[in-house]
C-alpha positions in Angstrom: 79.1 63.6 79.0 81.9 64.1 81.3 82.6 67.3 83.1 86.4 67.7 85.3 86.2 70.3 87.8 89.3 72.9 87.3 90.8 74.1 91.2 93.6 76.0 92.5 96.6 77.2 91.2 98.5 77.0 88.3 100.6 74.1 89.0 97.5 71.9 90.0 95.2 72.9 86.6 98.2 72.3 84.5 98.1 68.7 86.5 94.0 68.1 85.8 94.7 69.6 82.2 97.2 66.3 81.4 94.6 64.0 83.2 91.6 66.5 81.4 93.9 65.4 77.7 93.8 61.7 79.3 90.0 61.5 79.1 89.4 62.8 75.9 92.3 60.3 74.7 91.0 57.4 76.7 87.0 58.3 75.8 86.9 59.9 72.2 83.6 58.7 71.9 82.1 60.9 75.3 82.5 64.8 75.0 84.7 65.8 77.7 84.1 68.9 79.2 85.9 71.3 81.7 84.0 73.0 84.8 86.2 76.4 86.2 83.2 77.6 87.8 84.9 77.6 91.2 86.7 80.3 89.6 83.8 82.8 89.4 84.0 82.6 93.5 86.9 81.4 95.3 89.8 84.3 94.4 92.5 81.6 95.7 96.0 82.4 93.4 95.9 83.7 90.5 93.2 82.6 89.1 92.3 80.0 86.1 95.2 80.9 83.9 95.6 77.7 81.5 93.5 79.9 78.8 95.5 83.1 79.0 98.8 81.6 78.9 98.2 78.6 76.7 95.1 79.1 74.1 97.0 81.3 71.2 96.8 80.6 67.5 100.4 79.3 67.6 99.6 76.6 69.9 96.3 74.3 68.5 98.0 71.7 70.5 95.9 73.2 73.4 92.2 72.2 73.5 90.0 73.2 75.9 86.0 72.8 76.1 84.3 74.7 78.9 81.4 73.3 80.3 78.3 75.6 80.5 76.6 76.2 83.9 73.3 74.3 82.6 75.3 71.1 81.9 77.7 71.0 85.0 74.4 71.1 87.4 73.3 68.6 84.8 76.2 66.3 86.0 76.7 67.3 89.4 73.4 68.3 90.4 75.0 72.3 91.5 75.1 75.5 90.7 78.3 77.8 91.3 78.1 78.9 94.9 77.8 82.7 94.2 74.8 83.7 96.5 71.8 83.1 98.5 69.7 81.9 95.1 72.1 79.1 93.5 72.8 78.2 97.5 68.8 77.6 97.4 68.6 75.6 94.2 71.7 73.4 95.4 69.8 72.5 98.4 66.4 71.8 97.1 68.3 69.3 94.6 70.2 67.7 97.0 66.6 67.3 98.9 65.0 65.8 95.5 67.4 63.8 93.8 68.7 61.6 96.9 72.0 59.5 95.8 71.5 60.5 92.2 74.2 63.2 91.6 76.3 61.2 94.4 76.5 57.9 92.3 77.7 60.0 89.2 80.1 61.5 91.0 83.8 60.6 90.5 86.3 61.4 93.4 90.0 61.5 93.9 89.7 61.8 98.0 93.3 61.4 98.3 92.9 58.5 100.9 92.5 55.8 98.1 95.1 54.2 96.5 96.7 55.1 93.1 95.7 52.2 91.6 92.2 52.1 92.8 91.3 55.2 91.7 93.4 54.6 88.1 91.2 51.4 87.7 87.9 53.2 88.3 89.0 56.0 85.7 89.9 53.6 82.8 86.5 51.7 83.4 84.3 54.8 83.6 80.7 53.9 82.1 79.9 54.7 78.8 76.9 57.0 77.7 76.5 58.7 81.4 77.3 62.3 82.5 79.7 61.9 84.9 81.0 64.7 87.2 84.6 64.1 87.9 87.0 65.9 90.9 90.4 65.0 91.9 94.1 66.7 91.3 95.4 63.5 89.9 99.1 63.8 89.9 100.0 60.7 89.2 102.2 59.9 86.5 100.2 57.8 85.0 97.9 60.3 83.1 100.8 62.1 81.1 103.9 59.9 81.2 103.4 58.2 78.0 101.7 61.8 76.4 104.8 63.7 77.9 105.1 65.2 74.4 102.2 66.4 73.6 101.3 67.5 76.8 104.2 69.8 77.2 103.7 71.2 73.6 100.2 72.3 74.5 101.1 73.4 78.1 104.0 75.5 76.5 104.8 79.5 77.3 105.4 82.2 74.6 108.7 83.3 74.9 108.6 86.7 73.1 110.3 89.0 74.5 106.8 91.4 74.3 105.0 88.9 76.5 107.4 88.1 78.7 109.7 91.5 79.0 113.0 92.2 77.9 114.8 91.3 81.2 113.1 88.4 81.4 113.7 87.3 78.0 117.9 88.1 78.2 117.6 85.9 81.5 115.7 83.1 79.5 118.7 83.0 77.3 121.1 82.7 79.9 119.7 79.8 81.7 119.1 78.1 78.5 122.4 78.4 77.2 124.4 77.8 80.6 125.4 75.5 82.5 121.9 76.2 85.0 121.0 74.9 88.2 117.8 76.5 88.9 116.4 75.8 93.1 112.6 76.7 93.6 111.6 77.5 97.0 107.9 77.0 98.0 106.8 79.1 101.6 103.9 81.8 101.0 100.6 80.1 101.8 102.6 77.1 103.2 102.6 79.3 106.2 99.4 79.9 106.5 96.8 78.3 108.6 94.9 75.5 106.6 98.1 74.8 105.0 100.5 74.7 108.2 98.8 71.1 109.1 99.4 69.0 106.2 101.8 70.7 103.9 106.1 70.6 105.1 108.6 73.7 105.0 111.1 72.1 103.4 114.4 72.9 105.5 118.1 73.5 104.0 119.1 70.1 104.8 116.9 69.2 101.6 118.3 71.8 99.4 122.1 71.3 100.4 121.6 67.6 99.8 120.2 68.3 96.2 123.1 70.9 95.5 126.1 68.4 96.4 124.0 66.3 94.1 123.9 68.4 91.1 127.5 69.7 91.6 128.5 65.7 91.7 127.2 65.4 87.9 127.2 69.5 86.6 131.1 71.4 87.4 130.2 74.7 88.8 126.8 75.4 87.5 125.4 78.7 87.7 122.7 79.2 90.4 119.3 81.0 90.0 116.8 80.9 93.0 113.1 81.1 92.8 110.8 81.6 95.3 107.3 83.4 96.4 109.4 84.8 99.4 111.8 86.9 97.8 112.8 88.0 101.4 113.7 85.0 102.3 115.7 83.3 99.9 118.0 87.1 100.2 119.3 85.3 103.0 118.6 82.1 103.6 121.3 80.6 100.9 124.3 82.4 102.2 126.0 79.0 102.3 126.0 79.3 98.5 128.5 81.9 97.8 127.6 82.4 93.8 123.9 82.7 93.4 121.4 84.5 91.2 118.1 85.3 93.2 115.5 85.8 90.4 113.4 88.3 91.8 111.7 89.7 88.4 108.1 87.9 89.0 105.2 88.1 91.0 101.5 88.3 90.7 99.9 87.6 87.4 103.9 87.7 85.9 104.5 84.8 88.7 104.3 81.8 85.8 107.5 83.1 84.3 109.5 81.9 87.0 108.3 78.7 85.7 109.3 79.4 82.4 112.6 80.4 83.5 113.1 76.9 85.8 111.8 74.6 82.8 115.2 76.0 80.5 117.6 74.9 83.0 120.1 72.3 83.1 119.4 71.0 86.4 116.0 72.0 88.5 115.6 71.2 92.5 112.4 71.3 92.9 110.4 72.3 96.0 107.2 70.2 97.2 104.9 72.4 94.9 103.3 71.0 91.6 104.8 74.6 90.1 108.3 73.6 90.1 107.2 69.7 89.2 105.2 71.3 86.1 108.7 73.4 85.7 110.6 70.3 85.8 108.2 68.2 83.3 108.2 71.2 80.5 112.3 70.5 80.7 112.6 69.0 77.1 116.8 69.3 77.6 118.2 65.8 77.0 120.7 66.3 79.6 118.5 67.3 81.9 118.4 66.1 86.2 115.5 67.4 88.0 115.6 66.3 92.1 112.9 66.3 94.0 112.1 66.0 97.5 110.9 62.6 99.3 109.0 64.7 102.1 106.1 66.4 100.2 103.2 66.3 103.1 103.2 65.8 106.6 101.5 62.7 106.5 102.7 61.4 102.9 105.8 60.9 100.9 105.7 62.5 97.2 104.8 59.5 94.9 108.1 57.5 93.1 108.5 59.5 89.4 110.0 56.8 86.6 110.6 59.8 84.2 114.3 59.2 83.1 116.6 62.1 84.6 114.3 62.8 87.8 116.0 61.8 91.3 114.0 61.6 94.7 116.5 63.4 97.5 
């Protein structure tokens, strides 16, 4: 049995869901199951959404298997952290079982290499619960599933479940000649997050625009963001622009929606906007992204035809 551990936000579960898909393709003899227990404590985001926006009876593209308390402490050897009595029984196991739950354990630390930790995945041994962690962005999980993956990670688009503004500016994007800008700050400027992760400045976004205008003639503009106040005023060097301001909270995944039906996307250093430019199925399509992603790393090289490093 393998369990995944589900974390964070939207962008990053939609990322362990393609590498979760990944597993079951790559092991279809081991039952491959999904942990969101750090959901039942940490109140980070919105929340484990991949259910709610993506488990419908139009969509049996989308399979997910939760993994039951008993059998995720089976494999990692710990109960959610919840209170004083499932802090106990994690300590009194770590006590007992020495390395056990530590050699079963599976980690993407972030300070390997891609290929080291790629290697370790496609040789995991057979017949053993395994307890598995990581965000594994790497393209190598879902490049060559693109297809399925984005049909099982795919929105409704009804106008009941999305709202009828929404839904008229769904059509616009899609039928236009779109270049949609996402614009990641909210808990980029917060401490914990100030240290690693990088305010992207204008320089990036102008860059990206004389890009798109070089291959799309006078696209129409639509800006995203979490900082609505921000982006009133920061692109006043772009004379025509469409600040989409419709979405926040639980309706925040629209804006994703919205960016994946456009004809061009710059994207910011968030795995929101990447997941909006990887749901783009538009043949035409150019999605730029920014080298700079961390302080201390460079966003990885995509081979995905129609996406441009700036």
């Amino acid at each position: 049995m393998y369990i995944q551990r589900f974390t964070s936000g939207l962008g990053n579960q939609m990322f362990q869901y393609a590498f979760y898909t990944y597993l079951r393709k790559k092991y279809p003899e081991e039952r491959v199951l999904a942990d969101i227990s750090w959901y039942s404590w940490n109140s980070a985001h919105q929340g484990f959404e991949l259910e709610k926006l993506f488990c419908r009876e139009n969509n049996p593209d989308f399979i997910f298997e939760k993994a039951g308390v008993f059998e995720t402490y089976c494999c990692s050897g710990t109960l959610p952290q919840k209170g004083k009595f499932q802090y106990l029984i994690n300590r009194i196991t770590r006590l007992c079982a020495g390395k056990h739950f530590e050699k079963a354990r599976i980690s993407e630390t972030g300070r390997e290499t891609e290929n080291t930790i790629k290697k370790k995945i496609d040789a995991l041994p057979k017949g053993r619960n395994l307890y598995i962690t990581g965000y594994f962005l790497d393209e190598a999980y879902y490049k060559h599933d693109l297809d399925y993956i984005r049909s099982a990670l795919s929105f409704s688009e009804k106008e009941e479940d999305i709202g009828k503004e929404n839904a008229l500016l769904l059509q616009e994007i899609r039928e236009g000649n779109s270049l949609a800008i996402h614009v990641r700050r909210g808990d980029y400027l917060n401490p914990g997050y100030t240290e690693a992760f990088i305010n992207l400045d204008m320089d990036y976004y102008k860059k990206a625009v004389d890009t798109a205008r070089g291959r799309f003639q006078d696209p129409r503009v639509y800006i995203f963001s979490d900082d609505k106040d921000f982006i009133s005023t920061a692109f006043d060097w772009l004379p025509e622009k469409t600040p989409v301001t419709l979405n926040s909270g639980k309706k925040s995944y629209i804006d994703m929606l919205l960016m994946s039906k456009a004809q061009c996307l710059i994207t910011a250093n968030s795995t929101f906007s990447e997941w909006a430019g990887l749901l783009n199925k538009r043949q035409d399509s150019m999605i730029l992204y920014p080298r700079e992603y961390l302080k201390e790393k460079d966003s990885s090289l995509k081979t995905i035809p129609g996406w441009v490093r700036i």
